[in-house]
DRENRODO-781975 format. One record per residue: residue number from 1; z, x, y of N, C-alpha, C in turn; residue in three letters. Coordinates in Angstrom, 2 decimals, decimal comma. Last residue first. Layout:
{nr: NUM	npz: Z	npx: X	npy: Y	capz: Z	capx: X	capy: Y	cpz: Z	cpx: X	cpy: Y	rest: ala}
...
END
This chain:
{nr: 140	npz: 17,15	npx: -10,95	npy: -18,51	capz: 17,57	capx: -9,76	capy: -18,16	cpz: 19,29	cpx: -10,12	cpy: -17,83	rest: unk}
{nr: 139	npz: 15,73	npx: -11,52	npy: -21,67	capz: 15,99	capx: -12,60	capy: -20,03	cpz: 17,25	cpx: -11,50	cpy: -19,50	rest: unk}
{nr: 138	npz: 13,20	npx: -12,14	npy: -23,77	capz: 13,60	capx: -11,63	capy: -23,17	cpz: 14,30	cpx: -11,88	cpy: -21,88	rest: unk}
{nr: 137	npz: 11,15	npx: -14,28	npy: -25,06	capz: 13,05	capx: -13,88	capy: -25,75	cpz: 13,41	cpx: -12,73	cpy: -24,86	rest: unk}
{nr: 136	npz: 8,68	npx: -12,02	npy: -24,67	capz: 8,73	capx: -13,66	capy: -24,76	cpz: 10,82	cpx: -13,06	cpy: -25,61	rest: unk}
{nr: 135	npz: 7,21	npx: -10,03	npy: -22,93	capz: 8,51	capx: -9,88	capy: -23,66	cpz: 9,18	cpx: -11,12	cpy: -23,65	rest: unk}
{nr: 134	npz: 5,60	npx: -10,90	npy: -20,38	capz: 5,10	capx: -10,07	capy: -21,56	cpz: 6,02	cpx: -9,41	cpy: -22,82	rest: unk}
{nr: 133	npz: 7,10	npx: -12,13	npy: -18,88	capz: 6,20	capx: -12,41	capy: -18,99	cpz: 5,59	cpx: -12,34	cpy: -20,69	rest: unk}
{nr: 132	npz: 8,99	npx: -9,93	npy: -18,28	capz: 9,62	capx: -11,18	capy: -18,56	cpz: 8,78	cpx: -11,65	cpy: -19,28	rest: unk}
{nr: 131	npz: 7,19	npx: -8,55	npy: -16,83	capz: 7,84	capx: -7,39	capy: -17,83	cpz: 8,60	cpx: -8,77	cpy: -19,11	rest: unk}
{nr: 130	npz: 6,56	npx: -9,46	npy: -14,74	capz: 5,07	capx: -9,22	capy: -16,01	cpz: 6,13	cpx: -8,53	cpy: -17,10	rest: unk}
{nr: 129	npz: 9,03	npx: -9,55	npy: -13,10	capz: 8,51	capx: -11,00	capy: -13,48	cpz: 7,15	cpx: -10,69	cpy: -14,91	rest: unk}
{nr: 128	npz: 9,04	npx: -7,02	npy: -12,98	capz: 10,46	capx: -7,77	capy: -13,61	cpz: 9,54	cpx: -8,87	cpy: -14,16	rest: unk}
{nr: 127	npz: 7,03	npx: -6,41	npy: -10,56	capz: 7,28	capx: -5,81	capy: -12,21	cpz: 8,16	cpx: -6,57	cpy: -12,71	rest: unk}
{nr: 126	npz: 8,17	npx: -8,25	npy: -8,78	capz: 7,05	capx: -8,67	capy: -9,31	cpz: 7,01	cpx: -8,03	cpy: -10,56	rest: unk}
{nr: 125	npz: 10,66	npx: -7,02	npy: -8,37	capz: 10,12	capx: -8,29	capy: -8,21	cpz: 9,42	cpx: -8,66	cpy: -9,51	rest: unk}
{nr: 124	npz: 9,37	npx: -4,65	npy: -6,97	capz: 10,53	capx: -4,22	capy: -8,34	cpz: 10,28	cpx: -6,01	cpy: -8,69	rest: unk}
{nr: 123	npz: 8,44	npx: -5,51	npy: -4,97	capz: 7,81	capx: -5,06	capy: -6,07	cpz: 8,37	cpx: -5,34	cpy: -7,02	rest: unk}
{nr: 122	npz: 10,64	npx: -6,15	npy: -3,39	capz: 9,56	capx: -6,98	capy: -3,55	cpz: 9,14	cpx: -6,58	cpy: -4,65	rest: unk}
{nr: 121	npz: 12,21	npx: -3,87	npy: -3,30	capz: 12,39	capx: -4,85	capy: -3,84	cpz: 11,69	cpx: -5,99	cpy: -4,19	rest: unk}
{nr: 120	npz: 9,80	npx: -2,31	npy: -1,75	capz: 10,11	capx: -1,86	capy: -2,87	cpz: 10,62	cpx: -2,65	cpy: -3,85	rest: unk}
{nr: 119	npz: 10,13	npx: -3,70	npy: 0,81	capz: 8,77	capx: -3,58	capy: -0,09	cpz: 9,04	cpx: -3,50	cpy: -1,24	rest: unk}
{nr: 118	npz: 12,76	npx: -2,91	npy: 1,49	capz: 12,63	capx: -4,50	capy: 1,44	cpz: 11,15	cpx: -4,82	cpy: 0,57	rest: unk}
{nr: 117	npz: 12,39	npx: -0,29	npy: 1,75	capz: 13,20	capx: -0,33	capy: 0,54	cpz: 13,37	cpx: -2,27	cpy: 0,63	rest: unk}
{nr: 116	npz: 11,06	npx: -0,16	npy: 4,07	capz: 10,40	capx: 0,67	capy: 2,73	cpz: 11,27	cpx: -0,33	cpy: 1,24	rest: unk}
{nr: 115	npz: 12,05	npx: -1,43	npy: 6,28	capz: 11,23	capx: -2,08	capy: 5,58	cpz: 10,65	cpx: -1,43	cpy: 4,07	rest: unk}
{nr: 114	npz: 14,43	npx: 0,40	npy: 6,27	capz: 14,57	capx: -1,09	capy: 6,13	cpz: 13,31	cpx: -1,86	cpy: 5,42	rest: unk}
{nr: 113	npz: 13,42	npx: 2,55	npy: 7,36	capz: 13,60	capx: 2,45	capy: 6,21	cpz: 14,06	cpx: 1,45	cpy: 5,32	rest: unk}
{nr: 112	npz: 10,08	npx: 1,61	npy: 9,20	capz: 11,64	capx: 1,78	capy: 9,22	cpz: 12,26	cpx: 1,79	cpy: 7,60	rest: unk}
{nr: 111	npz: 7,64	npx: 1,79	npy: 11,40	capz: 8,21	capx: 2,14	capy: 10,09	cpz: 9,72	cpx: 2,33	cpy: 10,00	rest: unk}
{nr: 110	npz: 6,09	npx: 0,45	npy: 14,14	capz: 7,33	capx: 1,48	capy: 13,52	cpz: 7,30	cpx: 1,18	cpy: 12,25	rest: unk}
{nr: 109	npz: 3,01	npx: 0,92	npy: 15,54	capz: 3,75	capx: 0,46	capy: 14,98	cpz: 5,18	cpx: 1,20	cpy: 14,86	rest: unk}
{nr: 108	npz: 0,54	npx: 2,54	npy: 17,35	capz: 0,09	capx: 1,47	capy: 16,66	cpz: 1,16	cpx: 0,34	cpy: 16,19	rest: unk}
{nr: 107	npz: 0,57	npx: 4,93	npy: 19,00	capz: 1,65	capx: 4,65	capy: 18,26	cpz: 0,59	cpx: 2,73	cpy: 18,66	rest: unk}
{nr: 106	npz: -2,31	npx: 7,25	npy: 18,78	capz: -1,60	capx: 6,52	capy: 19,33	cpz: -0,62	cpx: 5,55	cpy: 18,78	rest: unk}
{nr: 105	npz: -3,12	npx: 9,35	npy: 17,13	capz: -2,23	capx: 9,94	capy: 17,11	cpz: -1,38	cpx: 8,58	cpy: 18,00	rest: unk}
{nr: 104	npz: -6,39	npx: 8,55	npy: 16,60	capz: -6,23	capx: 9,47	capy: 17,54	cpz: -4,57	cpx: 9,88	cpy: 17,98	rest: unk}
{nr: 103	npz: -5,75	npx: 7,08	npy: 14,06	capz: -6,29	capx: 8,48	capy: 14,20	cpz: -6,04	cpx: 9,42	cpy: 15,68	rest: unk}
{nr: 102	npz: -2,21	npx: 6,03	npy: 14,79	capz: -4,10	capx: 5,80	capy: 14,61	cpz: -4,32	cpx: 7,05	cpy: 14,32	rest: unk}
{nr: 101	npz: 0,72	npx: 5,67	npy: 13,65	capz: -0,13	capx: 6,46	capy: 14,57	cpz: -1,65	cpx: 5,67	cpy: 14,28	rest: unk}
{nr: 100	npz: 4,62	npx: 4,56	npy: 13,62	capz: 2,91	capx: 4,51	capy: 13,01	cpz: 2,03	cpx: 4,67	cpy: 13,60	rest: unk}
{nr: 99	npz: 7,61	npx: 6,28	npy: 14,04	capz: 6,71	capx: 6,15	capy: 14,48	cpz: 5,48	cpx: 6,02	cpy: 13,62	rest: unk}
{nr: 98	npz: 10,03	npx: 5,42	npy: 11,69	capz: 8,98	capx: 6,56	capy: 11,91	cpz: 8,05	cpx: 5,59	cpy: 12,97	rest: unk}
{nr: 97	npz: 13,55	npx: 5,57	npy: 10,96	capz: 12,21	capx: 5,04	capy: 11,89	cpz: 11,45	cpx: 5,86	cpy: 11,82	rest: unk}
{nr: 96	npz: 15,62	npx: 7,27	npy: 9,83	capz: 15,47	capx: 5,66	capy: 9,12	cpz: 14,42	cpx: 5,30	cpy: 9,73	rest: unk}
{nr: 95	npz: 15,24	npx: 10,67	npy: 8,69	capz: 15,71	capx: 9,75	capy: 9,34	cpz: 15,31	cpx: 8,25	cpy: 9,14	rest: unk}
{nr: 94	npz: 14,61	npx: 12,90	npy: 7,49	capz: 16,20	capx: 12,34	capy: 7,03	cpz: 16,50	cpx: 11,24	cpy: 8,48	rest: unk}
{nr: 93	npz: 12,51	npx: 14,54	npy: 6,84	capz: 13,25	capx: 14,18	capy: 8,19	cpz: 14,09	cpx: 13,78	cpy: 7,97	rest: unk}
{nr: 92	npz: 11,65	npx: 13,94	npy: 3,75	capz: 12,36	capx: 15,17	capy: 4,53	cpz: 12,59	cpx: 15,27	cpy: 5,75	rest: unk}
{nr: 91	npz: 12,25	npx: 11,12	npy: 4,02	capz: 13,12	capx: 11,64	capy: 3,39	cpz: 13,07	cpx: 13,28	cpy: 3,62	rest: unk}
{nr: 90	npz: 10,26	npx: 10,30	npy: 5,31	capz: 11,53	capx: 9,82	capy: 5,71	cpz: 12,46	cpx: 10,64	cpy: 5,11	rest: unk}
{nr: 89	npz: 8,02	npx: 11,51	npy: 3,99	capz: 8,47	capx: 11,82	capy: 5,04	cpz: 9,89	cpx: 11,35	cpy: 6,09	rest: unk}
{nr: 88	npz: 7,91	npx: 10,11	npy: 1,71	capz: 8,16	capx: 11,57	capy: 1,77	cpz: 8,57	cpx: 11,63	cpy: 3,29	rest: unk}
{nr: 87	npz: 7,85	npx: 7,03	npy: 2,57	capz: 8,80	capx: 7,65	capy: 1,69	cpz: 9,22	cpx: 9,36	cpy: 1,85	rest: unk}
{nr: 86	npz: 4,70	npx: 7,66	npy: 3,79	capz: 6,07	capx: 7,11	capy: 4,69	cpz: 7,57	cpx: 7,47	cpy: 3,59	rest: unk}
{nr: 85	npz: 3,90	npx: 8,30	npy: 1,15	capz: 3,91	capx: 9,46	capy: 2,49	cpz: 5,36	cpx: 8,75	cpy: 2,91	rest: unk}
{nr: 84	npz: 3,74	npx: 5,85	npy: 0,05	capz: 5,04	capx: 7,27	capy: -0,70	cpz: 4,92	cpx: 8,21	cpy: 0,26	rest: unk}
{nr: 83	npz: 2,19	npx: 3,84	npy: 1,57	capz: 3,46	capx: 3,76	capy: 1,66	cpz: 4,41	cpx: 5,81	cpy: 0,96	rest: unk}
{nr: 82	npz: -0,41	npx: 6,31	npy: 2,54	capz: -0,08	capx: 5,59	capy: 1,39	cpz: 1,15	cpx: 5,20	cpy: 1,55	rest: unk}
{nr: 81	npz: -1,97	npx: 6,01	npy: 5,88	capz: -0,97	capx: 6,29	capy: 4,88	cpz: -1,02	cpx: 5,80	cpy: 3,96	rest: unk}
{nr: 80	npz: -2,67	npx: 4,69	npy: 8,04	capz: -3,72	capx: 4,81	capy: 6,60	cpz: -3,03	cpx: 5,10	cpy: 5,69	rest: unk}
{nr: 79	npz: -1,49	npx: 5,05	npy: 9,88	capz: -0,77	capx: 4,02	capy: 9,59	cpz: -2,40	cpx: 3,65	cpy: 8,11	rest: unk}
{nr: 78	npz: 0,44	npx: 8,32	npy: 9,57	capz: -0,20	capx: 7,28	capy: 10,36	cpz: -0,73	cpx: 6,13	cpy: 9,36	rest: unk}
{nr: 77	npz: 3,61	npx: 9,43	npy: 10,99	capz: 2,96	capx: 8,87	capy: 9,88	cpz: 1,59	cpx: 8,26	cpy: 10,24	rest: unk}
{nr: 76	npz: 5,65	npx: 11,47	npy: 12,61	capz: 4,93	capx: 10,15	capy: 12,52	cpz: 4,53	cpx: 9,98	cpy: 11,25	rest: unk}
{nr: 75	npz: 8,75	npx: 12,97	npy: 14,72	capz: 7,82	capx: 12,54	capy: 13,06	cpz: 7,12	cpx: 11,32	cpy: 13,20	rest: unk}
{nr: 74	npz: 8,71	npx: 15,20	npy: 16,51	capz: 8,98	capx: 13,67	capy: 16,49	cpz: 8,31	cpx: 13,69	cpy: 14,93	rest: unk}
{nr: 73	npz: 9,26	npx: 17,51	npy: 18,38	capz: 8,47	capx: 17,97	capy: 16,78	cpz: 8,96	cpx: 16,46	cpy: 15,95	rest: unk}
{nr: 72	npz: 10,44	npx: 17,41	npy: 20,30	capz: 9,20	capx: 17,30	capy: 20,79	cpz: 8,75	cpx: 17,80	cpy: 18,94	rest: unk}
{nr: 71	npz: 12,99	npx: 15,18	npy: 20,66	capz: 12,55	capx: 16,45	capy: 19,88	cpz: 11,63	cpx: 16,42	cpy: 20,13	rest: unk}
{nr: 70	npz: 14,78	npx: 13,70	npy: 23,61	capz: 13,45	capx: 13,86	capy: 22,89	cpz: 13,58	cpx: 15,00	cpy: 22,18	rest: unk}
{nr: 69	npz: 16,49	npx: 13,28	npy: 24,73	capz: 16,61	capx: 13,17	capy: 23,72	cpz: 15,82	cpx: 13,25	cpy: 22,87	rest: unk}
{nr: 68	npz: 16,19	npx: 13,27	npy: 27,28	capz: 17,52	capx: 14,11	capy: 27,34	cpz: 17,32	cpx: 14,11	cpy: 25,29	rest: unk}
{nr: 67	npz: 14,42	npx: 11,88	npy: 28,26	capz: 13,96	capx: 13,56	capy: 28,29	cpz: 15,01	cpx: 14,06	cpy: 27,75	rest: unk}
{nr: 66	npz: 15,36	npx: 9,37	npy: 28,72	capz: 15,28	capx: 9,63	capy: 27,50	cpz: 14,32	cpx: 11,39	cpy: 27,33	rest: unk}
{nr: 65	npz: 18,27	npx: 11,06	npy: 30,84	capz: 16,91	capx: 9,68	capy: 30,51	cpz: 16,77	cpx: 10,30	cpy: 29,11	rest: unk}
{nr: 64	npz: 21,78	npx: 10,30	npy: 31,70	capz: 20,74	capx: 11,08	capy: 31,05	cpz: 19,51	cpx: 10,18	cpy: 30,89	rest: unk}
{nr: 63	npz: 23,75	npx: 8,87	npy: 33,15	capz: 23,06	capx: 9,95	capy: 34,43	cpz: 21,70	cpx: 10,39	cpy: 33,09	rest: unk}
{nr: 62	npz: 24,75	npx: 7,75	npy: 31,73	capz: 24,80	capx: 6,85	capy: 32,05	cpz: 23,12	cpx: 7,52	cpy: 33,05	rest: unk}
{nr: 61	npz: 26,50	npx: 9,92	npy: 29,69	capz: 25,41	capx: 9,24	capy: 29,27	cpz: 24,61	cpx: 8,70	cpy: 30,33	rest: unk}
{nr: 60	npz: 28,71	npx: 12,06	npy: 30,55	capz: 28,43	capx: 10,77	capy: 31,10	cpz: 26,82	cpx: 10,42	cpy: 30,54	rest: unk}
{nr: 59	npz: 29,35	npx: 14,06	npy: 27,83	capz: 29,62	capx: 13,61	capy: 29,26	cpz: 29,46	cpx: 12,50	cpy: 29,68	rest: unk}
{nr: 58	npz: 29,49	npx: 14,14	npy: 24,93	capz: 29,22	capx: 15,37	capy: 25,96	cpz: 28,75	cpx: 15,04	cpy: 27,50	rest: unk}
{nr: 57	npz: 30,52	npx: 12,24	npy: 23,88	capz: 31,41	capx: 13,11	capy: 23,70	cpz: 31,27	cpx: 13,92	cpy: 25,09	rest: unk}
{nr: 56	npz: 27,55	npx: 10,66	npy: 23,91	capz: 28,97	capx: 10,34	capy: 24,79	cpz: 30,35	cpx: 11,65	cpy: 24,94	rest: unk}
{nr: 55	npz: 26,08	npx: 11,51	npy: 22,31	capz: 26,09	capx: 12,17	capy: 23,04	cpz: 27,37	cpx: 11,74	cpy: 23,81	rest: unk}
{nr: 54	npz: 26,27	npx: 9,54	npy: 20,18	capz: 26,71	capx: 10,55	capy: 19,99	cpz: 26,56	cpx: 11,84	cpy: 20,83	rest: unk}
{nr: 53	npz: 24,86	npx: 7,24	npy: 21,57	capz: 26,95	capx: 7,59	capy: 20,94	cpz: 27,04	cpx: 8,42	cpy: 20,71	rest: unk}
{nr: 52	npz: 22,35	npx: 7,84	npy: 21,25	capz: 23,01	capx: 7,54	capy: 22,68	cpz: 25,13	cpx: 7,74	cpy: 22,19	rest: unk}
{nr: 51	npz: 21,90	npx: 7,88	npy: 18,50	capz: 21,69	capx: 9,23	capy: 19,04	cpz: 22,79	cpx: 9,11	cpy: 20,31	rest: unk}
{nr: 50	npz: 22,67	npx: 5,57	npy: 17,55	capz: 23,25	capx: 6,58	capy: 17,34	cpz: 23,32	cpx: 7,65	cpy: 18,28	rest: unk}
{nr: 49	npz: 20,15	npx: 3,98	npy: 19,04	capz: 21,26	capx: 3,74	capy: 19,87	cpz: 22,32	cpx: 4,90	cpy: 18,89	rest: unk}
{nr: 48	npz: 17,77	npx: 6,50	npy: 19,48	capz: 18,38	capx: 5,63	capy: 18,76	cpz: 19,53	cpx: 5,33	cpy: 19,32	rest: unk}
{nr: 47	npz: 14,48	npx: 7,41	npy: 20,48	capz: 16,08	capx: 7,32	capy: 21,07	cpz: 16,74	cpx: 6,41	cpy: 19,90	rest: unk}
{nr: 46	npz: 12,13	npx: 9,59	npy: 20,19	capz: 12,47	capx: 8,04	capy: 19,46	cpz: 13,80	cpx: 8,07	cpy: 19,70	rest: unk}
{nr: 45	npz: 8,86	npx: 10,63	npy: 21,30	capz: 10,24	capx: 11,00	capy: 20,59	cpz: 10,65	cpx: 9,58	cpy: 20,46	rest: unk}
{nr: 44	npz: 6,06	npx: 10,44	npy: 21,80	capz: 6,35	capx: 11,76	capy: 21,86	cpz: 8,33	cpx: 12,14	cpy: 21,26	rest: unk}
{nr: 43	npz: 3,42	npx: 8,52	npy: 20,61	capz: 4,87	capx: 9,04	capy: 20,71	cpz: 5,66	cpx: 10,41	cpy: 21,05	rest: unk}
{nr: 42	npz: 1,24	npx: 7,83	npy: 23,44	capz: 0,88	capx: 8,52	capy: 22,22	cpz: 2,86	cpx: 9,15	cpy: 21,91	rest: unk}
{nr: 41	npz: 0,25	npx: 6,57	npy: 25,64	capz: 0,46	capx: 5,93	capy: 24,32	cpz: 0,56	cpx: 6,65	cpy: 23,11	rest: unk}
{nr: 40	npz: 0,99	npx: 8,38	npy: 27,70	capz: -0,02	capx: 8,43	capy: 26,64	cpz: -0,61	cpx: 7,33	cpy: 25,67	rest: unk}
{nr: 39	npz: 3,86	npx: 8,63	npy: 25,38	capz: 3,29	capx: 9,34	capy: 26,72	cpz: 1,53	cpx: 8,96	cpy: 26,41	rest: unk}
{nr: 38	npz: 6,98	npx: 6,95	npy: 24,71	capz: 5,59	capx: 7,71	capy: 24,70	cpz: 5,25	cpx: 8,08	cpy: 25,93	rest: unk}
{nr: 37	npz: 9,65	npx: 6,34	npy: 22,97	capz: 9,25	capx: 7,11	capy: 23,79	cpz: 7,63	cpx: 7,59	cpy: 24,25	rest: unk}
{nr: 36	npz: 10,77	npx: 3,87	npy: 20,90	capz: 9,68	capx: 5,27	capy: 21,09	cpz: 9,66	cpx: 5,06	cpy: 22,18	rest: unk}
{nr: 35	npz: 14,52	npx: 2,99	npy: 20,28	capz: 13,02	capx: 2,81	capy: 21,19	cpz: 12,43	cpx: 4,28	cpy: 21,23	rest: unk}
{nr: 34	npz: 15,89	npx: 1,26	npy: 18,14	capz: 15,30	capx: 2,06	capy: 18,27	cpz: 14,43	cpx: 1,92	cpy: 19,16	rest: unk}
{nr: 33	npz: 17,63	npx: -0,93	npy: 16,96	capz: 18,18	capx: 0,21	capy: 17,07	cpz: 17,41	cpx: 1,50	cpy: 17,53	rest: unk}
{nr: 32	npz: 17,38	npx: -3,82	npy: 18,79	capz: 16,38	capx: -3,23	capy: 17,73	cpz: 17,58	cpx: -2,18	cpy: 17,78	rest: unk}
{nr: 31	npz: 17,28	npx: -6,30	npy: 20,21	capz: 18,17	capx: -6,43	capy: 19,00	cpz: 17,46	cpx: -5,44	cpy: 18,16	rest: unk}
{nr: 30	npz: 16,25	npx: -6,27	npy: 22,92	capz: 15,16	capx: -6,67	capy: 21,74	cpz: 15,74	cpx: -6,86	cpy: 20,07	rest: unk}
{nr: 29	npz: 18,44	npx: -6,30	npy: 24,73	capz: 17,78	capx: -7,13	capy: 24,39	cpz: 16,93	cpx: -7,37	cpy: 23,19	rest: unk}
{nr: 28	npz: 19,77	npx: -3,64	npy: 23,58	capz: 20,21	capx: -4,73	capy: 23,27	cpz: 19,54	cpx: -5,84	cpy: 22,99	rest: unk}
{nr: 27	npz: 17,48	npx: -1,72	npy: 23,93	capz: 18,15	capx: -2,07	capy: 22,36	cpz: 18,55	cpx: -3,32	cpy: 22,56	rest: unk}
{nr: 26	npz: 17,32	npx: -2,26	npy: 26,79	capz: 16,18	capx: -2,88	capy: 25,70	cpz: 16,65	cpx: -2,90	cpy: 24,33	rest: unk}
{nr: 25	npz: 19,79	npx: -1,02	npy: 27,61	capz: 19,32	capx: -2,64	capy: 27,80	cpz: 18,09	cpx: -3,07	cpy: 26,72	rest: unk}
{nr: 24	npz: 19,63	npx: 1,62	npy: 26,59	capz: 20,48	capx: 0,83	capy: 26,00	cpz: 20,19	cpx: -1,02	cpy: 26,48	rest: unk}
{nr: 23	npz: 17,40	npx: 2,11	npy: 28,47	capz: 17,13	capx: 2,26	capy: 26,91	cpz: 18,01	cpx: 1,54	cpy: 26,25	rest: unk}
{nr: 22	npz: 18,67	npx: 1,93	npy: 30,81	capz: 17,66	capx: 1,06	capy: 30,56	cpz: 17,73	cpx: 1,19	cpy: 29,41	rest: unk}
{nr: 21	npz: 20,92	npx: 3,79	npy: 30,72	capz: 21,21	capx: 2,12	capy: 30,88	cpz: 20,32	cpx: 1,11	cpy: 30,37	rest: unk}
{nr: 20	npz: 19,59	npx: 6,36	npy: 30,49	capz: 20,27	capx: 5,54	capy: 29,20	cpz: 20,41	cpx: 3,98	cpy: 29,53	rest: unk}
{nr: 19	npz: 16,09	npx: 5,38	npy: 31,76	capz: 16,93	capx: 6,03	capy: 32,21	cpz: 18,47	cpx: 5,27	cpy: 30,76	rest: unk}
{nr: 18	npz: 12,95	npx: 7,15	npy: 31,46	capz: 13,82	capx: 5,89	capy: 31,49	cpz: 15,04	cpx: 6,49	cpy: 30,91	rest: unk}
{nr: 17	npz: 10,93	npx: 9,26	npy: 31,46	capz: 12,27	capx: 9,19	capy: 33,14	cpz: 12,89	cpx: 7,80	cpy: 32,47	rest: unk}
{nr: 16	npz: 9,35	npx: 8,63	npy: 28,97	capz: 10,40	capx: 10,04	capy: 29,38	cpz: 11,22	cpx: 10,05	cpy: 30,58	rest: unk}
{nr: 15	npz: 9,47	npx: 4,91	npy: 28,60	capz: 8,63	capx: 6,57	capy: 28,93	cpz: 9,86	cpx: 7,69	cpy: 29,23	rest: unk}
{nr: 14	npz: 9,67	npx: 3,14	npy: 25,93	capz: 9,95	capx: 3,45	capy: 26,95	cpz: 9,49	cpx: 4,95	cpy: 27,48	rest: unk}
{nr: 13	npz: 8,99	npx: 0,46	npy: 23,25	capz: 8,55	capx: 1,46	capy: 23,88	cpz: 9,32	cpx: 1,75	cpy: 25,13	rest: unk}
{nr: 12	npz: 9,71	npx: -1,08	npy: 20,59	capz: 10,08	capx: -1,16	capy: 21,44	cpz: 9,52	cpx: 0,17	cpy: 22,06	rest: unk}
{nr: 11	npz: 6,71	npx: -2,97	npy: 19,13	capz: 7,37	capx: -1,57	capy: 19,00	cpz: 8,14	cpx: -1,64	cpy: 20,67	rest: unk}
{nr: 10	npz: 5,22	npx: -4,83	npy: 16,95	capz: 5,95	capx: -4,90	capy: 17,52	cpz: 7,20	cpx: -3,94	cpy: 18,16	rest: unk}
{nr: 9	npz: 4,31	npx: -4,07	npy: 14,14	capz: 3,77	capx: -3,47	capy: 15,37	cpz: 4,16	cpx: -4,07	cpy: 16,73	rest: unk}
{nr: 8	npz: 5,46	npx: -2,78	npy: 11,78	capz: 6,33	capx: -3,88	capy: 12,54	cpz: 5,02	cpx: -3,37	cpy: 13,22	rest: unk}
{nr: 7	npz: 4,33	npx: -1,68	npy: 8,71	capz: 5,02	capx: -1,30	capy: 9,74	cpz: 5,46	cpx: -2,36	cpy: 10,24	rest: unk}
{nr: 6	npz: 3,22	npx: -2,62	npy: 6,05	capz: 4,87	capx: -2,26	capy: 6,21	cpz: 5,60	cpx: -1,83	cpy: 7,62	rest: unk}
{nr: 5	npz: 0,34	npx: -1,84	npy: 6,38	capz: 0,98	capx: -3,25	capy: 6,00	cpz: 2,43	cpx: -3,04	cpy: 6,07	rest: unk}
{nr: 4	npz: 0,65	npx: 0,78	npy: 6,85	capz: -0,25	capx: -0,36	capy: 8,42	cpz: 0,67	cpx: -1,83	cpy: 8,17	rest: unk}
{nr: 3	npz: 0,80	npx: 2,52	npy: 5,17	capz: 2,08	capx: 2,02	capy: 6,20	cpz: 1,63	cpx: 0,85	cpy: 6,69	rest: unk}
{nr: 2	npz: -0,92	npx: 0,81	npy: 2,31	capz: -1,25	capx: 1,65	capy: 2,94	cpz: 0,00	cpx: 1,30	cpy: 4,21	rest: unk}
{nr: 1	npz: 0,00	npx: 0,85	npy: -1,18	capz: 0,00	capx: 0,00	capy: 0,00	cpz: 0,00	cpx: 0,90	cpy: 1,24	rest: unk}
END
């Protein structure tokens, strides 16, 4: 299943001068845990409301934009992908959102690890149901 079908393309977006208040207003409003960052239309990083707590320690949040949080080595995927990329690559980033790209690298969607492992149960699903199917006296 290629990401395209698993992403959201409904993507919270904000640019490099937006400022924590704002970023934390759009989490709230949009009820997401995550806003890309682009440039371009093209992602350049991904704020998480974690990330924003866990800077608190180190001063006043309130004064930082999202330049304050950008990795400029962001992880994408793009959205031809085979879902097990999006898998590999969540898993050696070790994080729960991926930015979904076009060819030319523009953010199309998100990927989240929410939706990998809501696919997966789906599946698992459907195998169960040919496995039931095809093993008459069988009932798990």
């Amino acid at each position: 299943m290629p990401v395209r079908d698993l992403a959201n393309s409904n993507v919270v977006t904000a640019s490099r001068d937006a400022s924590v208040p704002d970023i934390a207003a759009k989490l709230a409003d949009e009820n997401v845990g995550a806003v890309v960052i682009t440039e371009d239309e093209k992602p350049v990083g991904v704020v998480t409301d974690r990330d924003i707590v866990l800077k608190i320690p180190e001063g006043d949040v309130t004064s930082m934009t999202a330049e304050d949080f950008i990795d400029e080595d962001v992880a994408t995927v793009r959205a031809d992908a085979e879902g097990i990329e999006l898998a590999r690559t969540i898993g050696e980033r070790k994080v729960r959102r991926i930015p979904v790209v076009d060819d030319d690298g523009k953010l199309v969607g998100i990927a989240t690890l929410d939706d990998m492992v809501a696919t997966i149960g789906e599946e698992l699903g459907e195998v169960a149901d040919v496995i039931e199917a095809q093993s008459p006296g069988y009932s798990p």
